[in-house]
N, C-alpha and C positions, 0 to 999 in steps of 0.2 A: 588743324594739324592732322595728316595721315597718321594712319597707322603704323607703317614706317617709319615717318619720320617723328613721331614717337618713340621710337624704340632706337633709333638712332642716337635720338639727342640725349636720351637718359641712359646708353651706353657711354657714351662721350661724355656725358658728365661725372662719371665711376672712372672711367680711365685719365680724364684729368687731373684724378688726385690718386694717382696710383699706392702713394704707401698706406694712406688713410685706409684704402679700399681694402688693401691686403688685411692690416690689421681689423678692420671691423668683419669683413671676413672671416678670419681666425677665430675671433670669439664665440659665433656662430657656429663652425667647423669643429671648436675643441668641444659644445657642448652635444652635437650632434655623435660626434666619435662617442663620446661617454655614453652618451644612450643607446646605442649600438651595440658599443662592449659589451655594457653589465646586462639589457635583453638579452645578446649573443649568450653568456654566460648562466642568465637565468632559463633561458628556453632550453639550454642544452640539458641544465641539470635537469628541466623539468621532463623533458625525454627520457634521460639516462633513466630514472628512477622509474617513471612507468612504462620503461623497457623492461627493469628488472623483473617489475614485478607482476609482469602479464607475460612472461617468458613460461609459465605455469600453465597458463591459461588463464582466462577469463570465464569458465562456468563450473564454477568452485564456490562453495557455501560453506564458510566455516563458522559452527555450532561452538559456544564456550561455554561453560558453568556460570550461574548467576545472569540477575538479570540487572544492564546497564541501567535503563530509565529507574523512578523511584515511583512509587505510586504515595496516597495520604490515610491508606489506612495503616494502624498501628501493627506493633511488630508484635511477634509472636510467634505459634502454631505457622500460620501462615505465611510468615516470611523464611520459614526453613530453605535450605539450596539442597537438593539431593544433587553427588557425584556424576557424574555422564561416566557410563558404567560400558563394559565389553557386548553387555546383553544390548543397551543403548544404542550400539552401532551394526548392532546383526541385524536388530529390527529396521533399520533405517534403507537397510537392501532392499526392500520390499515394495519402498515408494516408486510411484511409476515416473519413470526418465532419469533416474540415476543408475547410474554404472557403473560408480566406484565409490566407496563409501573408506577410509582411512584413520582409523583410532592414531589418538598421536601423545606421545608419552618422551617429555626429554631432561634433559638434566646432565652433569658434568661428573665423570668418573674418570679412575686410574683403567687404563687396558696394557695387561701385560703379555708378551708375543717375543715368542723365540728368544727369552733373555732381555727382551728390553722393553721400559714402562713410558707413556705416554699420557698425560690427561689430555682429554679430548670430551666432543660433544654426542652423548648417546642419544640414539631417536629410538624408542618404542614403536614400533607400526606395527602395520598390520599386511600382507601379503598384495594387496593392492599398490601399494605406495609408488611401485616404479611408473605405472600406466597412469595413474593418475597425476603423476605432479611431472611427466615429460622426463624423467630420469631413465640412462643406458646401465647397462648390467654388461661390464666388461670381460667376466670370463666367472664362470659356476653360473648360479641361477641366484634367486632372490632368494628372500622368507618363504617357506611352502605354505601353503594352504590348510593349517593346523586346524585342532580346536581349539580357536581363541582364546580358552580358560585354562587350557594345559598344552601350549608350544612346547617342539623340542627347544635344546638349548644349541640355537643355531644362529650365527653373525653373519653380516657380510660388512665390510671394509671400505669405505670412502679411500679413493687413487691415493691420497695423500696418506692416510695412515697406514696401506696395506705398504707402502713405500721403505716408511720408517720403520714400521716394524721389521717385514720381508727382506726390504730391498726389493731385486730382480726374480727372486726363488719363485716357485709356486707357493699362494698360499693357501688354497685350495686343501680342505680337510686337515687344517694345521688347526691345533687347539691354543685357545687362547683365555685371558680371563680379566672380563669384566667387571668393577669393584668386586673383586675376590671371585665369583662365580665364574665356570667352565662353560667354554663356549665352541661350538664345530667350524668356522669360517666354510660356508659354502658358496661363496662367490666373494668378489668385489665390483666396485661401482665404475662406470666411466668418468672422468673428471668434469666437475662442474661449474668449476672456479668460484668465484669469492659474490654473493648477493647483498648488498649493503653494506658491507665489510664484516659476512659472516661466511668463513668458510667452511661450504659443503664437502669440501673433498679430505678438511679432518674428523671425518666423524665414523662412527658404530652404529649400526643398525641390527634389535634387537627385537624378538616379541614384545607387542605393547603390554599382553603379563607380566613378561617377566620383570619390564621397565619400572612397572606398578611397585611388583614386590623388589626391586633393587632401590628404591628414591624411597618408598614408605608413604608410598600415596594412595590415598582410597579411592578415587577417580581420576579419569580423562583428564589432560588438560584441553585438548580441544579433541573434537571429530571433525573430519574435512569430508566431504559429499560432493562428489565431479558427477554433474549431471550430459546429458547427450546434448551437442551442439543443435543448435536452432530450438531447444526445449523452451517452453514459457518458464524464467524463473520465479514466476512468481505460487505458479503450480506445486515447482518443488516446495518453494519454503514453506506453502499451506501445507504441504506434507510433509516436513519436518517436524510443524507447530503439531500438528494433528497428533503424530506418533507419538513425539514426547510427551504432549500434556498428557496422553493416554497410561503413558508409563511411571510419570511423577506425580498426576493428579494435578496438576497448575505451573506454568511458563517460569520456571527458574531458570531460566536456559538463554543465552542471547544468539541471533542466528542473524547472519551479516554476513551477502553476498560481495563476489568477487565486484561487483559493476559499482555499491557501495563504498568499497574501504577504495575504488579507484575514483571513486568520485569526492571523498573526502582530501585525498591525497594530491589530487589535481586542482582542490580551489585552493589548497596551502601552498602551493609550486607556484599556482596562479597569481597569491598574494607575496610569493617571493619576487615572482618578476615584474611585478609590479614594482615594488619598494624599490630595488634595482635600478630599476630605468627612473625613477622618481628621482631618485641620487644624481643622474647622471639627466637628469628635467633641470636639476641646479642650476648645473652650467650652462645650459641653453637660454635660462633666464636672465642669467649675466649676458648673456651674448645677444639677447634681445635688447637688454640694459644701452648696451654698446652701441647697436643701432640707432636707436633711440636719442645718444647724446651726440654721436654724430651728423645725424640728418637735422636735428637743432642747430648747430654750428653752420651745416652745409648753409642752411636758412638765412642765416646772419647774415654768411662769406659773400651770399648772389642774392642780397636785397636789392640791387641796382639791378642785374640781371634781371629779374621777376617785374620787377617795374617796366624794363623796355619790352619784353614778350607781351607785358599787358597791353602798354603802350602800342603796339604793335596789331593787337586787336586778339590777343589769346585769353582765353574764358577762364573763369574761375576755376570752371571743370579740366581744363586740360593743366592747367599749374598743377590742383591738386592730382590727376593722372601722373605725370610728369614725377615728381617728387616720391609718390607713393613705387613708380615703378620704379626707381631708386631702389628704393631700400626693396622692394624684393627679388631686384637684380642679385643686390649685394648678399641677403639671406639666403636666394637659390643656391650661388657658387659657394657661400659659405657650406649649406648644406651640401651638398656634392663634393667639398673636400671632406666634409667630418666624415662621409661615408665611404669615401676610401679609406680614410684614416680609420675607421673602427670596425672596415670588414678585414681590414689588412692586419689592421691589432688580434683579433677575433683569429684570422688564420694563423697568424703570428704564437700566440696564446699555446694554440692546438700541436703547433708544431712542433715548438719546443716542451711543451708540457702534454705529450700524446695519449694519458688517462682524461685531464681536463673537458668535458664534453660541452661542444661548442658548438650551436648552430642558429643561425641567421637566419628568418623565413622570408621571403620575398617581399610579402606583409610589412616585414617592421619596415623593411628598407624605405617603403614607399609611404607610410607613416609617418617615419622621420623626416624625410623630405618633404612631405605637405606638413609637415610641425613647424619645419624652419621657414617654409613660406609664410605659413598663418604668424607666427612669430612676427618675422620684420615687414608684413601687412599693418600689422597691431602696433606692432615700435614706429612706422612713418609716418600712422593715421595725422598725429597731434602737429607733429612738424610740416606734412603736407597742409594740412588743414590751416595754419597760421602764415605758409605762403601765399594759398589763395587767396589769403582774406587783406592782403595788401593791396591798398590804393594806389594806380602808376605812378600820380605825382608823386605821393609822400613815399613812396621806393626809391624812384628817382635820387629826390631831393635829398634823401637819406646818405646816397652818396654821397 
């Protein structure tokens, strides 16, 4: 039998039974759609988030209090945590390839502004903050360049709070006041919109002192260190490790680069889109299911059939061909409808729900469709296999 006329005759036997085809089709199609969607779904979120969170940048070292791991000697003397102190982040200027070093101090107060009060979120920094974490400075200037240990009492305004407070006014050298304390507004920020569903653009930004003495915290909550692009980071963080342990006497301190917390964040979005599409492997399973009980039947239906092709002088090898290309006729087209059905869904999704972040990689497209082939490959093996293995007469005679 050509190769042709191969492909012929196991079209024609898919289109001889048109509704069977459609539906065992379908089953194949609906589970390919679902696998599609909920990757579509998964891959998008997993962009969305480590858009957000590389919109910062990527050579960023954020330094916290305490140390994560645990070691097995006993507690004590030794296991003391010194605070990460203002002196903490002067020294840390000093290491070679960093640029911008940012004491960071926050916490939730009342700010009261021309008559009207607001709780909102305050940031302690430090004069750095805008250059290093990619923030605009819409009109006044930022934090000045104080002594860290005694800033003036000077604010600037997140778009959003200078909004509610101000309005339209200038608010520019307007006093205001932070839990109770008097404050100078010398600028406000560019809007930043909303990072995980935290919005930057309701917030106060304050000397990290004075943030200290307004929460009633003895240390840092974190220091951020923005080292210069193409730096070794691994240079910087020996020189983090080095300065600190120098200043505390021993590594109470946890230091955990941007390329880290994005590599943890990435195998957890990785293990969402996985699960995902696992969900939506379900129905593909059913749909192999499907195949599987139909090319049984088909088996039964053209026992006679199989017998005269033998008869005829066609070889084990070309029955079991024959059958097998069956059924991955029928999984191909199924597959190629689920994938318009679930890039259409996936557009569909975006469309009407225009935060939803949604994206299909070329990759899965071409995955799923070799899924659903290897699928009804695997669903024909058993039924091709039990056509070939038919004797002409007793097919025949089976008739």
């Amino acid at each position: 039998m050509l190769s042709r006329d191969f492909i012929g005759f196991s079209l024609s036997s898919v289109m001889a039974h048109r509704t069977r085809s459609i539906l065992t089709t379908m089953g194949i199609a609906v589970g390919i759609a679902a696998v599609v969607l909920l990757t579509s779904i998964g891959e998008g979120v997993n962009r969305f988030v480590l858009a957000e969170f590389t919109q910062f940048g990527t050579n960023i070292v954020a330094i916290n209090p305490g140390k994560v791991t645990t070691f097995g000697a006993p507690t004590g003397v030794f296991n003391t945590v010194r605070p990460l102190s203002l002196e903490d982040s002067d020294a840390l200027n000093k290491i070679p390839y960093v640029t911008s070093v940012v004491p960071v101090v926050q916490g939730n107060a009342e700010v009261e502004g021309q008559g009207r009060t607001r709780r909102t979120m305050v940031y302690g920094v430090g004069s750095q903050f805008p250059g290093a974490f990619k923030f605009g400075v819409a009109a006044g200037g930022f934090l000045p360049d104080d002594d860290p240990r005694a800033p003036r009492a000077y604010a600037v305004l997140g778009s959003k709070l200078k909004n509610e407070l101000f309005g339209e006014a200038n608010a520019l050298g307007e006093r205001i006041r932070v839990g109770g304390d008097r404050y100078r507004v010398v600028g406000y920020m560019q809007s930043k919109g909303q990072v995980l569903g935290f919005d930057l653009d309701d917030t106060v930004y304050i000397p990290a002192a004075r943030a200290l003495d307004l929460f009633g915290r003895e240390g840092l909550m974190e220091i951020d260190v923005l080292y210069a692009e193409g730096a070794p980071a691994e240079e910087v963080v020996a020189g983090v490790n080095r300065v600190l342990i120098s200043r505390h006497g021993g590594e109470d301190f946890t230091v955990t680069t941007q390329q880290q917390m994005l590599d943890v964040l990435g195998s957890v979005l990785g293990v969402l889109t996985f699960a995902v599409g696992a969900l939506g492997g379900i129905s593909l399973l059913v749909g192999g299911v499907g195949i599987l009980t139909i090319m049984i039947i088909a088996v039964r239906e053209r026992t006679s059939e199989i017998g005269l092709l033998r008869a005829l002088g066609a070889t084990r090898q070309q029955i079991l061909r024959v059958f097998l290309g069956e059924a991955v006729i029928l999984s191909a087209l199924g597959g190629l409808m689920g994938l318009a059905l679930g890039i259409g869904g996936a557009w569909l999704l975006h469309f009407l729900i225009p935060a939803m972040p949604v994206h299909t990689p070329v990759s899965y497209i071409l995955m799923a469709e070799a899924m659903a082939v290897v699928i009804g490959l695997a669903a024909g093996v058993t039924p091709a296999r039990r056509a070939a293995a038919m004797e002409p007469l007793e097919a025949l005679r089976a008739e």
